[in-house]
LONU-494597 format. One record per residue: residue in three letters; residue number from 0; y negated, z, x negated of N, C-alpha, C, O, CB in turn. Coordinates in steps of 0.1 Angstrom, whole numbers. Each point is the difference from the previous one (the first is absolute). Glycine has a CB too. Example, Ala and Ser with C-alpha at 12.3 -4.5 7.8 and 13.67 -1.06 7.14 Angstrom:
<sites>
 residu num   n_y   n_z   n_x  ca_y  ca_z  ca_x   c_y   c_z   c_x   o_y   o_z   o_x  cb_y  cb_z  cb_x
    ALA   0    57    78  -132   -12     0     9   -12     0    -9     0     7   -10    12     5    29
    SER   1   -23   -19   -15   -11     0    -9   -11     8     8   -11     1    -5    17   -23    -7
</sites>
This chain:
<sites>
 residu num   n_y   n_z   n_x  ca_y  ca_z  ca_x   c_y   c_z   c_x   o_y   o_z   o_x  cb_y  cb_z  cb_x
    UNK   0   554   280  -108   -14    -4    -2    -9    10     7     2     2    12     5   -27   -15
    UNK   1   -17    31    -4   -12     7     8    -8    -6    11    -2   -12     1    -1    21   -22
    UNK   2    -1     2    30    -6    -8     9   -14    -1    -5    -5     9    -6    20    -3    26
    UNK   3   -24   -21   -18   -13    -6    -2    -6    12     9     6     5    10    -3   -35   -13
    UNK   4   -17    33    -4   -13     7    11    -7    -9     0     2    -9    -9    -5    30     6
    UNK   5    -6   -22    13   -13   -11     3   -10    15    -2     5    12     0     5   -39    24
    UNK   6   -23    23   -26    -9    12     0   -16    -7    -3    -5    -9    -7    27    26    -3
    UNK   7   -27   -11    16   -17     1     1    -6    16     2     6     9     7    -7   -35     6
    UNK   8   -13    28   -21    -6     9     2   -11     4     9   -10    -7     1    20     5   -20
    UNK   9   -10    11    23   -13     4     7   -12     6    -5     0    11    -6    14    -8    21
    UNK  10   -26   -11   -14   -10     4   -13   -18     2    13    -4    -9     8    21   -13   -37
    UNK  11   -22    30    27    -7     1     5   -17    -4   -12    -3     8    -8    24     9    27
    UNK  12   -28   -26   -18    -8    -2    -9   -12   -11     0     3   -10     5    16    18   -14
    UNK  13   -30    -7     5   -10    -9     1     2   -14   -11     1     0   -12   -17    24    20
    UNK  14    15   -35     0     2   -12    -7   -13    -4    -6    -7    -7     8    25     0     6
    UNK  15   -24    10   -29   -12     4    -4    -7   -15    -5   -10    -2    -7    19    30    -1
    UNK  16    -1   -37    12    -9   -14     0    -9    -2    11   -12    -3     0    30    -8    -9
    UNK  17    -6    14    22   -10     0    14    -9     9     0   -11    -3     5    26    -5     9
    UNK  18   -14    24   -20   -12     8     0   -12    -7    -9   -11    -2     5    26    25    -3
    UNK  19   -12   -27   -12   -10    -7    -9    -9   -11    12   -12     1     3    30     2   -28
    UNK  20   -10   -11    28    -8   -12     9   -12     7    15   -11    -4     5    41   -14   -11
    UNK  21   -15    32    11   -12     6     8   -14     3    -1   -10    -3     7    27     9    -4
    UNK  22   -14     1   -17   -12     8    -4   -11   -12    -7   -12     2     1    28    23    -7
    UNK  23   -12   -35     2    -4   -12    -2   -11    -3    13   -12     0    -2    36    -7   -12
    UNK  24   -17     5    25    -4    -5    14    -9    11     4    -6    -3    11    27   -12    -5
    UNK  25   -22    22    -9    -9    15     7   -12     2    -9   -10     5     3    32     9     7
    UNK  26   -19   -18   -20    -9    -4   -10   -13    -8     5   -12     3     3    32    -4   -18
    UNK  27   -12   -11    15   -10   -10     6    -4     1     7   -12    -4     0    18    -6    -3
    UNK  28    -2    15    13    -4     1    17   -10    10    -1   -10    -2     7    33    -1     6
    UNK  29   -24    16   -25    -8    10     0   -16   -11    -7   -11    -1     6    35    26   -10
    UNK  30   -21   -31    -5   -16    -7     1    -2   -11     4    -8    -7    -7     4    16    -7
    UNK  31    11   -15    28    -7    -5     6    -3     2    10    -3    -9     7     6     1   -16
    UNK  32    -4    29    14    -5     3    13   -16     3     2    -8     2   -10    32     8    11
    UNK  33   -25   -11     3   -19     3     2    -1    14     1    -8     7    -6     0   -29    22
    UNK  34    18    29    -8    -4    19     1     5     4   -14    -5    11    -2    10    -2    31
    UNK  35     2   -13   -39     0     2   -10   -10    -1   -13     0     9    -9    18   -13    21
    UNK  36   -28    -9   -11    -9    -5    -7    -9    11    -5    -8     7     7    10   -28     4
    UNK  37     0    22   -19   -15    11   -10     4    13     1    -8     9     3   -14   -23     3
    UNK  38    39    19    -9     5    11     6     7     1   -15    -2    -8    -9     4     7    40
    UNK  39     5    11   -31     4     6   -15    18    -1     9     4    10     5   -31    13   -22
    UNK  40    33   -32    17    12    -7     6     9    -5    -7     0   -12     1   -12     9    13
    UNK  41    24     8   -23     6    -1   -10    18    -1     3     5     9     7   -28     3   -19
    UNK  42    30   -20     9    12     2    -2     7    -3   -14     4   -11    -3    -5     7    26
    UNK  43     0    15   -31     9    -4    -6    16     2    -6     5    11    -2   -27   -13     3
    UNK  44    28    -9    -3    14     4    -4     5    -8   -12     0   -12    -1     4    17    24
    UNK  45     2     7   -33     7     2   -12    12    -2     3     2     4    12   -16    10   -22
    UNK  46    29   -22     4     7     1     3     8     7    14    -1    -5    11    -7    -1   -33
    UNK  47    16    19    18     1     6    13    -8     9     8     6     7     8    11   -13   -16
    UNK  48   -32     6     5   -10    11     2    -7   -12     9     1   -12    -3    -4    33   -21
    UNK  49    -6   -14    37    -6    -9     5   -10    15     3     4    11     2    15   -37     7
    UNK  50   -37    20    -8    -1    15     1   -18   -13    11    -4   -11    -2    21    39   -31
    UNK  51   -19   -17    42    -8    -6     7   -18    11     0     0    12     1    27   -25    13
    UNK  52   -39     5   -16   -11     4    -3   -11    -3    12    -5   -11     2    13     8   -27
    UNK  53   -10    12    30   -14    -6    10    -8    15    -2     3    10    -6    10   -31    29
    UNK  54   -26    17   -13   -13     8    -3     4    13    10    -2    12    -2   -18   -35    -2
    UNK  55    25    18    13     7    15    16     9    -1     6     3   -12     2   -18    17     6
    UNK  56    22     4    -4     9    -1     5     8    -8    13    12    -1     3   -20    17   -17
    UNK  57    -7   -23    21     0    -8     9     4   -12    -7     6    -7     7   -20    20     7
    UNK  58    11   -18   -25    -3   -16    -7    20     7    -9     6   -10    -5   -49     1    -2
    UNK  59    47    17     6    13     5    -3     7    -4    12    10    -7    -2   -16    27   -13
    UNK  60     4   -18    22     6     0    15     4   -14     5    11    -4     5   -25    23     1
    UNK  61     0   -28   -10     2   -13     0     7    -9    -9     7   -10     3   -24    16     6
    UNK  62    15     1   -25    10   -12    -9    15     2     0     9    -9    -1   -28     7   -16
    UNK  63    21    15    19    13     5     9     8   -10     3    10    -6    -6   -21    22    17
    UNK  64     0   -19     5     9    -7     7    -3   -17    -5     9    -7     4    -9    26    18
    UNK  65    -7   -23   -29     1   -13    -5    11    -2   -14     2   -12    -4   -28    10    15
    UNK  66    32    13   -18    12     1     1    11     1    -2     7    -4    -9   -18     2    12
    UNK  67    12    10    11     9     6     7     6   -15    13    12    -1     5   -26    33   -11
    UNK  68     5   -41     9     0   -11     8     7   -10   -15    10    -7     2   -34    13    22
    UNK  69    19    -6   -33     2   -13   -10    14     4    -3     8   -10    -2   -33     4    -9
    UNK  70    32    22     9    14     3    -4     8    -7    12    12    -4     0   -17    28   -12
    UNK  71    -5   -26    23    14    -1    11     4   -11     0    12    -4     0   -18    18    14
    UNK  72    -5   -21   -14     4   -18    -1     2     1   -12    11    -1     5   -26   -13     9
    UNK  73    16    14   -22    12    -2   -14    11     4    -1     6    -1   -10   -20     3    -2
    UNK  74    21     3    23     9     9     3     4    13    -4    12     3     1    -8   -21     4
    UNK  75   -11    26   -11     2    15    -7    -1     8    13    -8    -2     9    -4    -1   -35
    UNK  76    21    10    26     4    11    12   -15     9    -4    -6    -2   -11    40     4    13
    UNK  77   -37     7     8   -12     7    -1     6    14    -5    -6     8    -7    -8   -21    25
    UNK  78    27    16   -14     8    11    -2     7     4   -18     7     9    -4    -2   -17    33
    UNK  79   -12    -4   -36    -2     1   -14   -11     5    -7    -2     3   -12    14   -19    15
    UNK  80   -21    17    10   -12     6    -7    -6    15     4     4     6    10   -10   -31   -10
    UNK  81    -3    29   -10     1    12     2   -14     1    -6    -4    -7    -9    32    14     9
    UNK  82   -41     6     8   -11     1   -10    -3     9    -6     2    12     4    -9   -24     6
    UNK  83     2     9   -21    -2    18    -8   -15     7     9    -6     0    11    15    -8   -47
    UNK  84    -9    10    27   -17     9     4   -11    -2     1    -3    -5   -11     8    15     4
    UNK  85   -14    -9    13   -13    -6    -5    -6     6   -11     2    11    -3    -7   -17    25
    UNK  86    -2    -1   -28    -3    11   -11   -14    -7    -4    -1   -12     0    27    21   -10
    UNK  87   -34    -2     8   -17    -4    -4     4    -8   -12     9     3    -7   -26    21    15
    UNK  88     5   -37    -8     3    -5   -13   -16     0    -8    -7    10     3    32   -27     6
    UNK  89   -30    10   -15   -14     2    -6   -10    -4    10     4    -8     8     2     4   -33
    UNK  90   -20     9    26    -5    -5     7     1    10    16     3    12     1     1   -35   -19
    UNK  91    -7    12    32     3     6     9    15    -7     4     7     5     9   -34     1    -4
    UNK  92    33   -18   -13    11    -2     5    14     9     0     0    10    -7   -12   -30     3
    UNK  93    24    16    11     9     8     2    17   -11    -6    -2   -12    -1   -17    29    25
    UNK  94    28   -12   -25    11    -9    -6     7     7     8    -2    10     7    -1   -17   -31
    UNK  95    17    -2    23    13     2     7    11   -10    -7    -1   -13     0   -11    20    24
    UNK  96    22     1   -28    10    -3   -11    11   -10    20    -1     4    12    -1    29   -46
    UNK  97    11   -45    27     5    -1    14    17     3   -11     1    -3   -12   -23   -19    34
    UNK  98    28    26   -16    12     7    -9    10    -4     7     1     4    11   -11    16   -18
    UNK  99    22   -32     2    12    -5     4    13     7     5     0    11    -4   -10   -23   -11
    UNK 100    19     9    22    11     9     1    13    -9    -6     1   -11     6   -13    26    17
    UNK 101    20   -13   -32     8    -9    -6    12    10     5    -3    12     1   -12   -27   -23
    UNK 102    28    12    23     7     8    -1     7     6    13    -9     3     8    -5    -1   -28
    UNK 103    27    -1    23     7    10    10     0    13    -3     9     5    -5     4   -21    11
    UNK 104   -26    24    -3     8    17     1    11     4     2     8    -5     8   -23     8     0
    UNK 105    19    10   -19    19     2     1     1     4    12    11    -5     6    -3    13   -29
    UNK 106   -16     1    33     0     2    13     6    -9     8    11     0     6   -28    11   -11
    UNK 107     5   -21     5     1   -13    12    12    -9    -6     2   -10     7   -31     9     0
    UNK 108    37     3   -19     6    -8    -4    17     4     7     9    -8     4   -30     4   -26
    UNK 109    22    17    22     8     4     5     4    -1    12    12    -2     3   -17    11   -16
    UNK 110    -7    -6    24     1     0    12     1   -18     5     2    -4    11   -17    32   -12
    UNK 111    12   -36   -10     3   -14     3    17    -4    -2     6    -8     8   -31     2   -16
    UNK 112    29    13    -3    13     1    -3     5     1    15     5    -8     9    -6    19   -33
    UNK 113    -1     2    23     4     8    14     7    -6    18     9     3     7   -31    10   -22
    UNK 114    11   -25    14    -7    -7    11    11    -8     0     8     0    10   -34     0   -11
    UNK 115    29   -10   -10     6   -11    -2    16     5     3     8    -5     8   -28    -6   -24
    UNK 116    23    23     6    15     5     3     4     6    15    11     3     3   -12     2   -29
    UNK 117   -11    -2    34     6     0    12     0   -14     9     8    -2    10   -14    26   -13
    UNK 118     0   -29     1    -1   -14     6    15    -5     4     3    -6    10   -25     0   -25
    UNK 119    32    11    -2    15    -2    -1     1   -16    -6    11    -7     1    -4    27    22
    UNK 120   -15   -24   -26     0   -13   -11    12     5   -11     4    11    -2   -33   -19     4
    UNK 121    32    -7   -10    10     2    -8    -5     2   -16     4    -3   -11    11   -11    30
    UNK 122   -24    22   -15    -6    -3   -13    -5    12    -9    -5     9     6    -2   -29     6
    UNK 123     7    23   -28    -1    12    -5   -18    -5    -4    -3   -11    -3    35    21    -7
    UNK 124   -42     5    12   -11    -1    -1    -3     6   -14    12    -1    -3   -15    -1    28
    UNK 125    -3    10   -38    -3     5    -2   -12    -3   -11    -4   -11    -3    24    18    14
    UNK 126   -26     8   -16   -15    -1    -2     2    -5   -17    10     3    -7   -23    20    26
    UNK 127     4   -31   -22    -1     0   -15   -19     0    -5    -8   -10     0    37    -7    -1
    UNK 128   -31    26     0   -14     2    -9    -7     0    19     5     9     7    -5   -27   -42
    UNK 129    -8    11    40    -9    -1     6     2   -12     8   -10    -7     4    -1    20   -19
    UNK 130    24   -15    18    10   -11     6     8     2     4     3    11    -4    -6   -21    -4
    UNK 131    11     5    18     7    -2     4    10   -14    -1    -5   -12     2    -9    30     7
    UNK 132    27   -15   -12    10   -12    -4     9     6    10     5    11     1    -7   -18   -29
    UNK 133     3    -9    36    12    -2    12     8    -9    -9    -5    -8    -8    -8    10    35
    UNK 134    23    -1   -25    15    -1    -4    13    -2    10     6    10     5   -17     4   -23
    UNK 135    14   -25    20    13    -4    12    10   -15    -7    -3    -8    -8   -17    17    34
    UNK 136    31    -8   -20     9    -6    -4    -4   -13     9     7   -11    -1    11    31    -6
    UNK 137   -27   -19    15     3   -17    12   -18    -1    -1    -8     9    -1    35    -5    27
    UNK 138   -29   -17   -24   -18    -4    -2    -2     2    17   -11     1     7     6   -26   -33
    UNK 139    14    25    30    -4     0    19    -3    14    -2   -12     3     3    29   -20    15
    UNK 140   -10    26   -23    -2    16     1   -19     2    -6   -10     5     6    44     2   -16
    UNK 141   -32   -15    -2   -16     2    -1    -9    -5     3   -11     5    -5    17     0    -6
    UNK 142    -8   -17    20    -5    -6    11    -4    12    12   -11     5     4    26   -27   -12
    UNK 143    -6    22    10    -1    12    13    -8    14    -3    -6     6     8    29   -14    -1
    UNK 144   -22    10   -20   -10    15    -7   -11    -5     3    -8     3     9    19     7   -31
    UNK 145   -12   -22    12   -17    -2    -4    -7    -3    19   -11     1     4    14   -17   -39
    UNK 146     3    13    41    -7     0    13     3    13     9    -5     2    11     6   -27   -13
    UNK 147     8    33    -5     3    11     9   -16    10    -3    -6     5    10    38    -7   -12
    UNK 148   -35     2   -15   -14     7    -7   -10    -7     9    -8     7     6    16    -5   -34
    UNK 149    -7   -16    29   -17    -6    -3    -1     3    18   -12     0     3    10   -25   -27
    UNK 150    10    29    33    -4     7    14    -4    16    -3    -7     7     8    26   -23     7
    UNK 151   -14    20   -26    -3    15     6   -16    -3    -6    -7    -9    -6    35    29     4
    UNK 152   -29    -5     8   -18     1    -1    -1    14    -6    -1    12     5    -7   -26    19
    UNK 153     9     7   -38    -3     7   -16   -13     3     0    -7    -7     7    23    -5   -21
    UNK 154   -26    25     4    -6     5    -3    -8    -7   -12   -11     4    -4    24    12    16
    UNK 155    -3   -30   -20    -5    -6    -8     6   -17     0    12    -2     1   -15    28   -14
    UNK 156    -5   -33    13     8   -13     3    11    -4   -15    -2     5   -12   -23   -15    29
    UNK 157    33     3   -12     9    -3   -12     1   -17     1    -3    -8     8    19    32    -8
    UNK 158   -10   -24   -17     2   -11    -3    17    -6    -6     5     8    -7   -31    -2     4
    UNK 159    32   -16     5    13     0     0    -2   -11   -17    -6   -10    -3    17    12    37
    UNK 160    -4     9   -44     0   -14   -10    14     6    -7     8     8     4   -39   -16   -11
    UNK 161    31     0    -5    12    -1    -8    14    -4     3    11     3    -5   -22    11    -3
    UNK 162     6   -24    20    14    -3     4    13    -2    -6     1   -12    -1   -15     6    12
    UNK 163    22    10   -13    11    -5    -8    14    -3     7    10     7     2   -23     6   -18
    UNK 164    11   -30    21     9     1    11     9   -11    -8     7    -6     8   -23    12    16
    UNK 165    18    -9   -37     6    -8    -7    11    11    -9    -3     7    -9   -18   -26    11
    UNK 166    36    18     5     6    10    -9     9     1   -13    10     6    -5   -12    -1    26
    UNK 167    -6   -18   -25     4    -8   -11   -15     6   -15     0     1   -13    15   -28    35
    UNK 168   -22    29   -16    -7     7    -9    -3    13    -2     8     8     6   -14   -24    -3
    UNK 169     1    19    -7     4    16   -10   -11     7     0     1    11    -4    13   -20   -14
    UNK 170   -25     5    23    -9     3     2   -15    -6    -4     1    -8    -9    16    23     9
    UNK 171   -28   -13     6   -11    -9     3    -5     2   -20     2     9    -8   -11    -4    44
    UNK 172     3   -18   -37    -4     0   -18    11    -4    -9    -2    -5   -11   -14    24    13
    UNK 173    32   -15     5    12    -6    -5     1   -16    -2    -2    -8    10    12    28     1
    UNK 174    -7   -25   -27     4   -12    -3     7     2    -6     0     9    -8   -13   -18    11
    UNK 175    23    -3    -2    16    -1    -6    -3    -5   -17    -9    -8    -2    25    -1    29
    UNK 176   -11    14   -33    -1    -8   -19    -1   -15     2    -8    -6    -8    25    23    -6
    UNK 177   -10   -26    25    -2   -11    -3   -10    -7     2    -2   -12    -4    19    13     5
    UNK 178   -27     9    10   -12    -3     6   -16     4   -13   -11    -3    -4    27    10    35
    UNK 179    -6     2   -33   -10     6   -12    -5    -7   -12   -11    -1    -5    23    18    10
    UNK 180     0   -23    -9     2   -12   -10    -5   -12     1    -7    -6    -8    24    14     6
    UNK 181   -15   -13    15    -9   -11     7   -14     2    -7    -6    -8    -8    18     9    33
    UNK 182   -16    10   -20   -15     2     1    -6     1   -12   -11    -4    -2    13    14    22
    UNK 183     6    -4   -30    -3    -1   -17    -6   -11    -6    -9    -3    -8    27    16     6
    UNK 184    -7   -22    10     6   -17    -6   -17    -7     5    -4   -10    -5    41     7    11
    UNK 185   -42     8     1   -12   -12     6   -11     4    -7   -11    -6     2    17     3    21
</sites>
């Protein structure tokens, strides 16, 4: 008989409900400040575009951090964010695109590889697209990764999903024909 893998991936990525709710909350907060009132003070966000509008770069400075404070209490790492440029918009106001970071660099993905295989865990690491998939024969083995990762002090915060600790399935979205059939029948 083959031996069972247990496996989860390492995904580095913005959870774009809580960004929604942030930008939501910074929203609000932006008209009901008084140093804001009667100011050209804009956030807006399109799907995955969030792009921010004030009159100078001081009132930039400020919606910034209103937020850059609302990401944190929603829990979005700040290390996801990134700003483009200022760039003149009509008028005397100015814009700023706020630009996401999704994704493990093949760089940093390596050097995480890297980290883990010296650690001497029992476990095979490797990259797939902009991820990372740990892969071990024992769930203690991968117990011990995902906390061996969530100590080190990475360049991008991560996220542990796709667990696949059931080695009876075949993979995540996998249903058996008789489950399939079930579901026809209702």
């Amino acid at each position: 008989m083959a031996a069972v893998d247990y496996s989860f991936d390492i995904v580095s990525r913005v959870d774009m409900m809580e960004l929604k709710n942030a930008i939501d909350q910074a929203d609000r907060e932006l008209t009901n400040r008084y140093d804001f009132k009667g100011t050209m003070a804009e956030i807006k966000h399109e799907k995955d575009d969030v792009t921010l509008i004030a009159d100078d770069e001081f009132r930039m400075e400020q919606l910034k951090d209103i937020v850059i404070s609302k990401l944190i209490k929603r829990g979005i790492d700040v290390r996801q964010i990134d700003w483009g440029k200022v760039e003149h918009g009509t008028g005397i106001s100015i814009r700023q695109k706020m630009l996401l970071k999704t994704g493990i660099p093949q760089d940093q993905a390596k050097a995480l590889i890297k980290q883990i295989r010296d650690k001497g865990l029992k476990v095979q690491a490797q990259i797939q697209g902009e991820e990372v998939r740990v892969s071990a024969k024992s769930k203690d083995d991968l117990q011990k990764t995902i906390q061996f990762v969530k100590g080190l002090d990475l360049p991008f915060p991560v996220n542990f999903v796709n667990y696949n600790l059931d080695p009876t399935r075949k993979g995540f979205g996998y249903r058996s024909e008789e489950h399939t059939s079930e579901l026809q029948s209702l």
